[in-house]
C-alpha positions as CSV (number, residue, x, y, z in Angstrom):
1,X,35.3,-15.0,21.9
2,X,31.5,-14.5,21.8
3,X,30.9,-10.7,21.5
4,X,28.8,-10.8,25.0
5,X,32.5,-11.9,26.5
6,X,34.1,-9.5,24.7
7,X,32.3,-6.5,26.2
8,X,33.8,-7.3,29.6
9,X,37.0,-8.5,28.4
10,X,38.1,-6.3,26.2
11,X,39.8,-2.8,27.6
12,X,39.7,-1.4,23.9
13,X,36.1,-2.0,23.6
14,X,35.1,-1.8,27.2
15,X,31.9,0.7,27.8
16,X,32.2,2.7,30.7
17,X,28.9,1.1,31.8
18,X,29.3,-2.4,31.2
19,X,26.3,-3.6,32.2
20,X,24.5,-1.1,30.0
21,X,26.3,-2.0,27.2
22,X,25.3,-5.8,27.7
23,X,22.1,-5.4,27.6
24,X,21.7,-3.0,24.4
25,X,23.9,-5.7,22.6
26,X,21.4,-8.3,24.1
27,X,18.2,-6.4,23.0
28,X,19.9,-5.8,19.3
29,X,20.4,-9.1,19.4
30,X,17.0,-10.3,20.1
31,X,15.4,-7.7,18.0
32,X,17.3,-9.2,15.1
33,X,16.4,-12.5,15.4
34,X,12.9,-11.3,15.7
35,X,12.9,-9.1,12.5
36,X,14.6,-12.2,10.2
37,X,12.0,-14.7,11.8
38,X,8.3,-12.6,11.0
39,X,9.6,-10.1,8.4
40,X,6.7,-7.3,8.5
41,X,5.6,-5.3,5.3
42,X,8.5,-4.1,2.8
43,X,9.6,-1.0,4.0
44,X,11.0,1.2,1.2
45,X,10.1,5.2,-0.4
46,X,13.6,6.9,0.7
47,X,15.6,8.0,-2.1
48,X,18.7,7.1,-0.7
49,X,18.3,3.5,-1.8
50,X,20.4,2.8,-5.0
51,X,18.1,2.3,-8.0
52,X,18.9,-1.2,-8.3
53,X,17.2,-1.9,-4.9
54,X,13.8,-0.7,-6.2
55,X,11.5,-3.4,-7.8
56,X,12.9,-6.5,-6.2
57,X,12.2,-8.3,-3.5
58,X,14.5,-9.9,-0.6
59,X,15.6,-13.1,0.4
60,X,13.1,-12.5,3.5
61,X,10.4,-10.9,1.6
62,X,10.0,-14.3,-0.2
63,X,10.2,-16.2,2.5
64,X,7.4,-14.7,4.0
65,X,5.4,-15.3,1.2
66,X,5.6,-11.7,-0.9
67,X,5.2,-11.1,-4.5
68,X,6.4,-8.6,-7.2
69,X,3.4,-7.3,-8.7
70,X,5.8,-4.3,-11.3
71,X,9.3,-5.7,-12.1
72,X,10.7,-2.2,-12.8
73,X,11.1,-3.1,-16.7
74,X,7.7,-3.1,-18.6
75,X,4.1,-3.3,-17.7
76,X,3.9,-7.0,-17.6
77,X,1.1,-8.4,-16.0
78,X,-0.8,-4.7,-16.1
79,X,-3.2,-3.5,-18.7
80,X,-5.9,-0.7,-18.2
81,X,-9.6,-1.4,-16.9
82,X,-10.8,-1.6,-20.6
83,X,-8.8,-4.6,-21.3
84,X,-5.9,-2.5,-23.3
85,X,-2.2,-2.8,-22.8
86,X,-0.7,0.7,-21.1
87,X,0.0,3.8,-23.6
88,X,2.6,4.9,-20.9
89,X,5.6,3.0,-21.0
90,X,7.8,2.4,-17.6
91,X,9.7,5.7,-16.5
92,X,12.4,5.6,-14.2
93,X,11.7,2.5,-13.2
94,X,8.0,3.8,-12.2
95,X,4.5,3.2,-13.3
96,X,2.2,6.4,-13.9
97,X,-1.5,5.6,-14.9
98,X,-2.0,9.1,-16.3
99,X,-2.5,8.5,-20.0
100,X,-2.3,5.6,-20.1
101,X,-5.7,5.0,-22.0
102,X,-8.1,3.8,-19.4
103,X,-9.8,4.9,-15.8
104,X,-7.1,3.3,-13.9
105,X,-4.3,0.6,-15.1
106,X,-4.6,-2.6,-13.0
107,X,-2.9,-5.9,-12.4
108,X,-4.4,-8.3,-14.3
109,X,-5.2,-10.7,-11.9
110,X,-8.0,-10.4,-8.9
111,X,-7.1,-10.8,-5.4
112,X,-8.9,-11.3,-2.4
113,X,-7.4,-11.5,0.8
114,X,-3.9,-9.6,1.1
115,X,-1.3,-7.2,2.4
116,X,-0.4,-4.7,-0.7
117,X,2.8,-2.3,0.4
118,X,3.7,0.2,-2.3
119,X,5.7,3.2,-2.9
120,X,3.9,6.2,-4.4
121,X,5.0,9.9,-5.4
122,X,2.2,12.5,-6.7
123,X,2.9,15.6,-8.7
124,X,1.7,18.9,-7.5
125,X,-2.3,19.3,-7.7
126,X,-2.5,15.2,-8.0
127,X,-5.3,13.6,-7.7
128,X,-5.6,9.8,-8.1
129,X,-5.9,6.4,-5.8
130,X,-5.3,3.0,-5.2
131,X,-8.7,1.3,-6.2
132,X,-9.2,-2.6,-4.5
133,X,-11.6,-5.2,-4.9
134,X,-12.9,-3.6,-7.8
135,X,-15.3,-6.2,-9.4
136,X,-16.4,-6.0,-12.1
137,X,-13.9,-4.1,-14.9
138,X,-17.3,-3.5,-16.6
139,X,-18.9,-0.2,-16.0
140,X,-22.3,-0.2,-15.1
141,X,-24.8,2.0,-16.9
142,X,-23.8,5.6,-15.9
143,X,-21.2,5.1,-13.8
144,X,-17.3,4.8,-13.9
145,X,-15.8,1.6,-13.0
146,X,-14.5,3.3,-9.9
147,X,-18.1,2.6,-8.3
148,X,-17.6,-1.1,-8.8
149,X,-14.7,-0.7,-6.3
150,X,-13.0,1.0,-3.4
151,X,-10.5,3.2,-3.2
152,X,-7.6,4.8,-1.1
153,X,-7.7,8.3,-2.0
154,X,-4.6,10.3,-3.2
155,X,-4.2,14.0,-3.4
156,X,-2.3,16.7,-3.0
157,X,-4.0,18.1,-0.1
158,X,-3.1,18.7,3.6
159,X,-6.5,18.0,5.3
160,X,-8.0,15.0,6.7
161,X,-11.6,14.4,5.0
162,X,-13.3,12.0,3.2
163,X,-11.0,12.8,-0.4
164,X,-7.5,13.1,1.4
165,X,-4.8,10.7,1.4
166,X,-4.9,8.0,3.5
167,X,-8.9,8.0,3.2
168,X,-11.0,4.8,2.1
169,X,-12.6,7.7,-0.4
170,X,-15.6,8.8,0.3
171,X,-16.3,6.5,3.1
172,X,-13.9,6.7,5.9
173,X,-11.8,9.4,6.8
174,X,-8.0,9.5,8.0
175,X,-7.7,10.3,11.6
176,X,-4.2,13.1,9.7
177,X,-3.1,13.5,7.0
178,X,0.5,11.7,7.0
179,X,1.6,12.6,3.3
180,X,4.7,14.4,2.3
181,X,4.9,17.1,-0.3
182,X,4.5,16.1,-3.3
183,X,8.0,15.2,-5.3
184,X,8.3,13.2,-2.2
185,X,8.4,9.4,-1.5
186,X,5.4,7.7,0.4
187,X,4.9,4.4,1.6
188,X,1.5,3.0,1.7
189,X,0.6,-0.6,2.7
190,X,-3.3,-1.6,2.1
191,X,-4.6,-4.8,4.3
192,X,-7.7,-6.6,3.1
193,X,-8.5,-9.4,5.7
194,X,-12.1,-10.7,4.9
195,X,-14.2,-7.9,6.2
196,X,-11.5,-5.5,8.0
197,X,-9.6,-3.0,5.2
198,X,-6.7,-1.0,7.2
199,X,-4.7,2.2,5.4
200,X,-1.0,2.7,6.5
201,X,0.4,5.4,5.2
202,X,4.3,6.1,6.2
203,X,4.4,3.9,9.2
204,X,1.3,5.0,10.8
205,X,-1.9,3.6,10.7
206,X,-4.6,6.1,9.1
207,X,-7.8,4.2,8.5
208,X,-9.7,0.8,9.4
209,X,-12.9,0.0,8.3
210,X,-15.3,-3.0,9.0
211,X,-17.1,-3.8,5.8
212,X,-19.9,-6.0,7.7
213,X,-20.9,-3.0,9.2
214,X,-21.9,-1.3,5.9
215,X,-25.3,-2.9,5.3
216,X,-26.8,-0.1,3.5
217,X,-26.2,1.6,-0.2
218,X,-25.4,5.6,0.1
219,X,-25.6,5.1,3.9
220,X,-22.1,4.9,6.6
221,X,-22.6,3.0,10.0
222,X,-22.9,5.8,12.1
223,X,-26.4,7.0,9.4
224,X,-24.3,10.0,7.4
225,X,-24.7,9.5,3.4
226,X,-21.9,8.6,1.0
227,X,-22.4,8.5,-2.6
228,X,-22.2,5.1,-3.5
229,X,-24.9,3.0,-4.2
230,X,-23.6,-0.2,-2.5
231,X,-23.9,-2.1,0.4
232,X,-20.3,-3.1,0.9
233,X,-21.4,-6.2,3.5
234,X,-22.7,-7.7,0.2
235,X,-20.2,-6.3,-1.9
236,X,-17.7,-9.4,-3.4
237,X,-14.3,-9.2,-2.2
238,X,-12.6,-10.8,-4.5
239,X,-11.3,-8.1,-7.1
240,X,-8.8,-5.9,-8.6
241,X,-6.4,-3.6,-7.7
242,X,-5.8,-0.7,-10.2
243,X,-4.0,2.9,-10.0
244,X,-6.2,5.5,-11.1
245,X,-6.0,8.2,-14.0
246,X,-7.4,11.4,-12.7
247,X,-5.8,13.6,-15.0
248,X,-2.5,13.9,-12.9
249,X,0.9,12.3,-13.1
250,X,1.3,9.9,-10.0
251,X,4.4,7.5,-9.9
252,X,4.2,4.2,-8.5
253,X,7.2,1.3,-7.4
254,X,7.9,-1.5,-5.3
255,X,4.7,-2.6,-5.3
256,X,4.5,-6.1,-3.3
257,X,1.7,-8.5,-2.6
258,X,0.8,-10.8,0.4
259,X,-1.9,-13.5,0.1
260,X,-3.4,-13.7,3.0
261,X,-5.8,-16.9,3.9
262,X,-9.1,-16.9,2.5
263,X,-11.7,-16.4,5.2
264,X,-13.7,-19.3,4.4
């Protein structure tokens, strides 16, 4: 008997508003189908998840068009900005770019146009970041590689400026600051579309930002100064992503990757 039927026919099971109870099984129903046909970003950072869940990506997830960037294991396919493979080996089934012998430790390949949904924890008085579209890995005279890049700031703060979490650092600022204490899990997802970067940080959307609209170097949209040199219009957008060393431990997993079309 199809379990629509079965709410009206059977007494055992019968809801003392039927017609309730039909449509919350409907709307469950439809929700379902819904959720296994368009499959939104990986949704993970609870400890209640058995270890063996962490790192790997579903039957969905593929089908959509995901990919494993960490595989829990080694530091395959990440080596620092300087070229070098990590000093600090996988813990926990983690990755933590403090020591590990360069500015940041990145995946080795560049990426342009993407959906990047992570899982991060910080430690207390952390300060690091998920660089993107870093280009080049070579500093320029002066400067740290972070300047050839952006970043999404993270730190163990509870304010909302320019160097909190969830900001594009320096640049845009979070409209809260959505990050839980530190020891605890956060999920972050990072969407670079051609010129629109967006900043979720545990199910809420923090920050957008229109790179077209930043024609000027040391100079936001709205005329304020920042302190890079760039005018992130021209900058390429085609880059890497990297986790940054900034002196504090900062643990990283489940980090998955969405190619998105080029905007061409």
């Amino acid at each position: 008997m199809p379990p629509v039927a079965a709410a009206f026919r059977s007494p055992a099971h019968r809801s003392p508003f039927p017609a309730r109870s039909l449509v919350i099984e409907v709307v469950t129903c439809v929700f379902g189908v819904m959720a296994a046909i368009n499959p939104g970003p990986p949704c993970h950072a609870q400890d209640t998840e058995t270890p063996a869940s962490h790192n790997q990506l579903t039957s969905a997830e593929k089908d959509a068009g995901w990919i494993l960037l960490f595989n829990g294991r080694d530091t395959t396919g990440w080596k620092t900005s300087s070229g070098e493979p990590s000093r600090r080996p996988v813990e926990n089934d983690c990755l933590n770019p403090h020591k590990c012998g360069g500015y940041m430790l990145v995946y080795h390949e560049p990426v342009e146009n993407f959906q990047l949904a992570l899982d991060f924890k910080i430690s207390p008085k952390c300060n690091s970041g998920l660089f993107f579209r870093t280009h080049s890995l070579k500093p320029r005279p002066g400067k740290d590689v972070g300047f050839n890049g952006l970043e999404v700031a993270i730190d163990d703060t509870t304010t909302a400026g320019y160097h909190d979490t969830g900001a594009i650092y320096d640049l845009v600022k979070p409209k809260r600051n959505a990050m839980k204490p530190a020891g605890e899990w956060n999920h972050l997802v990072l969407t670079c579309d051609g010129p629109q970067v967006q900043v979720e940080l545990n199910g809420e959307r923090m920050t957008t930002m229109d790179l077209d609209q930043w024609t000027e170097p040391n100079r936001r949209p709205d005329g304020s100064e920042h302190k890079f040199d760039l005018a992130y219009s021209q900058h390429p957008r085609r880059g890497f992503l990297g986790l940054q060393d900034h002196g504090s431990d900062c643990w990283f997993r489940n980090l998955k990757l969405r190619p998105l079309p080029d905007r061409r």
